[in-house]
N, C-alpha and C positions, 0 to 999 in steps of 0.2 A: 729599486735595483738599477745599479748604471747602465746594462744591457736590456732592459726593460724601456729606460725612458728614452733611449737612443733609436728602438723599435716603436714609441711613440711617436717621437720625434718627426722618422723616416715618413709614416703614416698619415700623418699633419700634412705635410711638405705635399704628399701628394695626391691634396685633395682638392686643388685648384690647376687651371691650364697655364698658368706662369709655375707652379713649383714643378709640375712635370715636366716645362719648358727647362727647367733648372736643373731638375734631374736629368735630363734627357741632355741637354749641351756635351757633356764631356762625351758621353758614347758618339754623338757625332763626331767629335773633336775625330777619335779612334777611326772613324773610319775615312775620314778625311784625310788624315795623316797614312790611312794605308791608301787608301787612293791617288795620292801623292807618290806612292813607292811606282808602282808601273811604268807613268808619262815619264819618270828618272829615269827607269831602266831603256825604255823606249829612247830616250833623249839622249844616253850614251850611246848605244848603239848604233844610232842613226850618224854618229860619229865617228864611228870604227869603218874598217875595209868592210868590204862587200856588204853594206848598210840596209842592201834590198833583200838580199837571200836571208843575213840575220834575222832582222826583225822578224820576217815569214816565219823563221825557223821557230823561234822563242814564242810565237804565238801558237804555232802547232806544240812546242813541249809544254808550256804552262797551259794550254786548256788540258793534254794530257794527263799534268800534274796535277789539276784540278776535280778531274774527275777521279783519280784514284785514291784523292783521301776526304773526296765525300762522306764517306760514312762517320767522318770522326764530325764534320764540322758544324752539326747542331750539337753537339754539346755544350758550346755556349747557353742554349736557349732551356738545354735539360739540364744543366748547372743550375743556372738559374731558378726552375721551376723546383727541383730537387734536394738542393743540397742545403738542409733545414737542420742538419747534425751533423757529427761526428762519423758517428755509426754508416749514414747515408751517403756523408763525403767518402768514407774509405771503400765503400761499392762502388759510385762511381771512377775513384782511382786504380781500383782493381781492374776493372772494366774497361779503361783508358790502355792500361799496359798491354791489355790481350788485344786490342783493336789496334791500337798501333803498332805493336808487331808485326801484326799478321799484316798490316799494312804496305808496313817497310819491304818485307819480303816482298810482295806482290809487284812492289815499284821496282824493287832490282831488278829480278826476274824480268817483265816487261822491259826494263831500261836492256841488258844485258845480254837480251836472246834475241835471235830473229823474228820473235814476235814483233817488235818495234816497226821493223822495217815491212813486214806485210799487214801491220793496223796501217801504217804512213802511206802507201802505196798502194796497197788492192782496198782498204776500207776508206780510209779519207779519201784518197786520189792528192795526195801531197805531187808537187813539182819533185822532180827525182833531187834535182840539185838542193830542194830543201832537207831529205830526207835526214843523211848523216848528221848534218847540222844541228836540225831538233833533236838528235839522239845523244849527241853529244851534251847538250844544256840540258836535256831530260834525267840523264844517269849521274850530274851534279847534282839534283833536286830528289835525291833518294830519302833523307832523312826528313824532308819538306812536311809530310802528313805528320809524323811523330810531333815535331814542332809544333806546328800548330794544333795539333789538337790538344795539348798539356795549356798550351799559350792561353786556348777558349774555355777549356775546364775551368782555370784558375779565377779568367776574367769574370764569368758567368757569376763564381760566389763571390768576386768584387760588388758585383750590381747586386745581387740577393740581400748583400749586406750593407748597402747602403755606400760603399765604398767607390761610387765612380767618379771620382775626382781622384782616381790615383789611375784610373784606366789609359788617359792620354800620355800617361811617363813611362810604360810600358812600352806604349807605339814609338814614342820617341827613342825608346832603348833601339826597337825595330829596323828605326829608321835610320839613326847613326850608325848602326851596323851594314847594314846595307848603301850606305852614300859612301861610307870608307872605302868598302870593296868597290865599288864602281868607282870614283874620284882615283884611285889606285890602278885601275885597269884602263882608263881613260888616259893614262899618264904613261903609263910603260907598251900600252898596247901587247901586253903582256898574253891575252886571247882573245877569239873569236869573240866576237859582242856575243852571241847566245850563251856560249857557254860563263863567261864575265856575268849577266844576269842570273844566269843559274846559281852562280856561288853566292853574289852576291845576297840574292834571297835564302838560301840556307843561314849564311850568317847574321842576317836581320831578325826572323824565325825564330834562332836560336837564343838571343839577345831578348828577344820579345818573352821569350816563354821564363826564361831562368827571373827575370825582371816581376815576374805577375807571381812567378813562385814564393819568392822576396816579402811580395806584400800580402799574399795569403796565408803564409808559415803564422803570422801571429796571430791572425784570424781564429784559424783554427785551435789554436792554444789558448786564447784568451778571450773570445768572443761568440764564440759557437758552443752551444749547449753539446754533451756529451748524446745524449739521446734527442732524436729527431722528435716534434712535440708532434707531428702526424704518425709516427710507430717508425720503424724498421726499414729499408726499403731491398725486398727480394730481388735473386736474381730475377725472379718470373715477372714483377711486376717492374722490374728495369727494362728488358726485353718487351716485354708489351708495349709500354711509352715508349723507348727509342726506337724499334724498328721503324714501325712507320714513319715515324719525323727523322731517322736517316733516312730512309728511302727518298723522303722529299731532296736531301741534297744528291743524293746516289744516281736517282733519275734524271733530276736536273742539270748537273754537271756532265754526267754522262751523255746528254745530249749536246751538251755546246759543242765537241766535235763535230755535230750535223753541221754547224752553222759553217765550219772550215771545209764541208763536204761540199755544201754548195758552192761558196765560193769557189772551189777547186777546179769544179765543173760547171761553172759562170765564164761569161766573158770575160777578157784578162785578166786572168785568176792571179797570177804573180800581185802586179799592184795592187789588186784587192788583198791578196794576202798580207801585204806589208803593212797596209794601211787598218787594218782592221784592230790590230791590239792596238792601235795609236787611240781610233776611235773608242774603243771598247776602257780604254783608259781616261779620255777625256769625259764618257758617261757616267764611268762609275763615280767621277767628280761628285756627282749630282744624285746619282744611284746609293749611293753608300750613307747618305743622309737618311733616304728613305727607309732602306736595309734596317738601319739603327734602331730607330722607334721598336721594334718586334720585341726585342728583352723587356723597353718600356712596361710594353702593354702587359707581358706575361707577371712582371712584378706589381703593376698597379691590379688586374685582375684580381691578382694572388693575396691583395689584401683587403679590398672593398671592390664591389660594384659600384658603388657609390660614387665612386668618382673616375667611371669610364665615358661618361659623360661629358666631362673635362676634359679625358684625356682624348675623347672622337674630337673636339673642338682643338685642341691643339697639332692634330695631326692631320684634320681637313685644310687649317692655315698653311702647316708645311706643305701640305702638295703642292697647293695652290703656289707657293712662293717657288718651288722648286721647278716647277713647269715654265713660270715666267720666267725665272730666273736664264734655263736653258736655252729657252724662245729668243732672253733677250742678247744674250752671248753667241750663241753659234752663227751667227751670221755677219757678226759685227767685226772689227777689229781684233778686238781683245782675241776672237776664236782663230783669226790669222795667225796671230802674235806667238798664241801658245802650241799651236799643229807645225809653226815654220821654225818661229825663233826658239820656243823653250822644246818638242818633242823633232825637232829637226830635220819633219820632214823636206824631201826638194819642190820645188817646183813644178817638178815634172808626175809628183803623187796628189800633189795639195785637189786639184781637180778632185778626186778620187772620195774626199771627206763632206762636199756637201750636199749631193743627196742624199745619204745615208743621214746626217744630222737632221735635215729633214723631215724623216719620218722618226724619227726616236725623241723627238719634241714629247710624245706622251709618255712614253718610260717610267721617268718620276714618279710623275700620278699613278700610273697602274701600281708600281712599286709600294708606294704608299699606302692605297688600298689593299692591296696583299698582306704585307706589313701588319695592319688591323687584326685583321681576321686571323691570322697564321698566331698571333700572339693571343691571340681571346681563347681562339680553340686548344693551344698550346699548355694554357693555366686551368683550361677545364679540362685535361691530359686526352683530348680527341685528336689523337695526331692519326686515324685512320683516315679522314676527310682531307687533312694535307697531302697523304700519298697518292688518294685519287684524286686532288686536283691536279700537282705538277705530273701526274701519269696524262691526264687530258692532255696538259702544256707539250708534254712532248711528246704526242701522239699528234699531235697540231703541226708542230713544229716538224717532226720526221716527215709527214707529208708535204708540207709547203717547200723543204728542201729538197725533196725528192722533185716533185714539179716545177717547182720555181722554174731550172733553167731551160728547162724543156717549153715552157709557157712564154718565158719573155729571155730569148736566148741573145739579147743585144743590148741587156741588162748589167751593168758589173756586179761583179759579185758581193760586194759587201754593201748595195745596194737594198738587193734580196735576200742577203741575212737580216739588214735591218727591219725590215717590210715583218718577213717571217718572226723575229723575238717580239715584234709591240704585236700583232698578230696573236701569238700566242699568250704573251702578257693579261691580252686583254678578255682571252677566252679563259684563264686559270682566274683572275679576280671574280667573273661575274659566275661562274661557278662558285665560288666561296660564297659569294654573296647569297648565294639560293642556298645554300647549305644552311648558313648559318640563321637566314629568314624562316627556313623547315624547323628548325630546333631552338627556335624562338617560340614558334607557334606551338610546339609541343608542347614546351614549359608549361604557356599561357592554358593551355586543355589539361594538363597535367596536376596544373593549380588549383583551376579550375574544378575537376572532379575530386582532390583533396579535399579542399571546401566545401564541396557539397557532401561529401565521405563525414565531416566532421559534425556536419549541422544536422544530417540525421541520426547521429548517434545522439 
């Protein structure tokens, strides 16, 4: 059957660290290409009037936007892990429409009431002069979780299905959507840079999602089995595996505000503020490589053990290359080149970006390791051990913000955010790491008494 040896095929490819390497390219391509989207945004702006309140601003609304559609954005990785039929696909789309509703609402509401301005003000400690600003680009980014979460649905059973060579034309859909609108606002100065970003990313968003719909539509008609060969999949046992591995983004996200709290309440909180999405966008350069591998792993899991052996070996290479890579870049030219000439900072910021590069030299690597683990225990559906890791992360993280400026008050802020995320990075991997060493050793005693269970029968 041509859908039979097409699922041979896939299974072949990923039995070695060069066809995983193979597999695995395009999903990077994807997140490079959305890493690309930011230092854009950042790089008009830094070109519009009041280029220092903007940027501030549009950093406090997109981590805001960030965390309020947490809860959709593992659906990539439950796509992926789940969607084996028909039957299982239209659970999860059911599923999508009630979360991102309820989503949407939640984002106006916040955009639109005074809530806004007392999270901005009594909880972060935003500059006043930031506040409206970010409210303004915030209440453009209303449809923002809707978007993507349909976007990550769709992609998930791209990669389930062998399909990630069609993943990077999506991004690209993204991404042409999004440069128009900015190329266009850059040109009429038609609005405030924040708010110009805010649209901009709605209409990228929206391009991205309609695009992944496109190539899924046939999938599902022609390439997916009516019935799922694992059975049914209930609401109860949907709700089981996603909460917890939402929680993992719901927590996580919801913490990155801490990182704008500190700075707030750091030395020269303004330039740190400006400066911080710039950096936080030249990372994810490097960061979104790492990120990527997780579907990997959950798909090669998903269909041997066999060959995670392989794919530990091609993903110790990548850290490894992403670390130097970062090591070898941020300090050199090329890192001038692209914080002056391509994200626009002045002069008078640039100072502000190399300690913070500095300490975030390990990032990658932890990311990578994360990465591992989060997809292993993802395809073995233990997503309760991801909740209590990034619950540690930002439990690390809330108090190093909290103390930070109190401990080194002559510190910039975006200094001691970065100090604080590798910090916490590094305490959320090596907890994984003992987690998954404890339920190693079970297996092993597990087998273990099996075996002996069998021999005395």
């Amino acid at each position: 059957m041509p859908d039979e040896s097409r699922q041979n095929s896939l299974h072949g490819s990923l039995a070695t660290p060069w066809g995983i390497f193979l597999f695995w390219i395009p999903l990077g391509l994807m997140w490079i290409f959305m890493a690309v989207e930011q230092p854009a945004m950042s790089a008009v702006i830094a070109r519009l009037p009041e280029e220092t309140v903007n940027l501030a601003a549009f950093g406090v609304a997109f981590s805001l936007a960030l965390a309020v559609e947490s809860p959709i954005l593992q659906l990539l990785s439950a796509s992926t892990a789940l969607s084996t039929g028909r039957d299982r696909y239209r659970t999860l789309l059911r599923f999508m429409h009630i979360v991102g509703a309820l989503i949407t609402v939640l984002h106006l509401v916040l955009a639109a009431s005074p809530l806004f301005s007392i999270l901005a003000r009594n909880v972060l400690e935003v500059p006043p002069e930031v506040v409206e600003p970010a409210r303004s680009g915030f209440l453009l980014m209303v449809p923002f979780a809707a978007t993507v979460g349909y976007r990550r649905l769709w992609q998930g059973m791209l990669i389930r299905y062998g399909k990630t060579r069609l993943i990077p034309i999506t991004v690209a859909a993204r991404l042409i959507g999004t440069v128009a609108v900015l190329l266009w606002g850059y040109v009429t100065e038609a609005m405030p840079g924040a708010q110009l970003a805010g649209l901009a990313l709605i209409v990228g968003t929206t391009a991205g999602a309609v695009s992944s719909y496109l190539f899924v539509h046939r999938i599902v008609r022609h390439e997916m089995p009516g019935e799922a060969p694992d059975g049914p999949l209930s609401a109860r046992q949907l709700v089981s595996f996603y909460v917890p591995l939402s929680l993992t983004s719901i927590i996580y996200l919801s913490a990155q505000p801490l990182l704008t709290f500190a700075i707030a309440r750091s030395y020269l909180p303004l330039p740190s503020l400006a400066v911080w999405p710039v950096i936080k966008a030249y990372l994810f350069l490097y960061n979104s490589l790492a990120l990527s591998t997780q579907e990997v792993i959950v798909t090669v899991k998903a269909r041997s053990d066999g060959s995670l052996p392989a794919a530990r070996r091609m993903l110790t290479g990548l850290g490894a290359a992403l670390t130097g890579l970062f090591a070898l870049t941020a300090f050199t030219p090329p890192a001038d080149l692209w914080f002056s000439a391509v994200s626009g900072l002045s002069d008078a910021l640039m100072p502000f970006t190399n300690a913070p590069l500095l300490v975030l030299i390990a990032a990658p690597a932890l990311l990578t390791v994360k990465s591992w683990y989060r997809g292993v225990l993802i395809a073995e559906h233990r997503t309760g051990v991801l909740a209590r890791a990034v619950t540690l992360h930002t439990v690390v993280l809330f108090a190093l913000a909290w103390v930070g400026p109190m401990l080194f008050p002559e510190i910039p802020g975006a200094t001691l955010a970065s100090a604080a995320l590798v910090v916490s990075l590094a305490i959320e991997a090596v907890y994984l790491h003992l987690e998954a060493a404890r339920n190693s050793k079970r297996l092993v005693v597990a087998e273990a008494a099996a075996e002996a269970e069998a021999e005395a029968r």
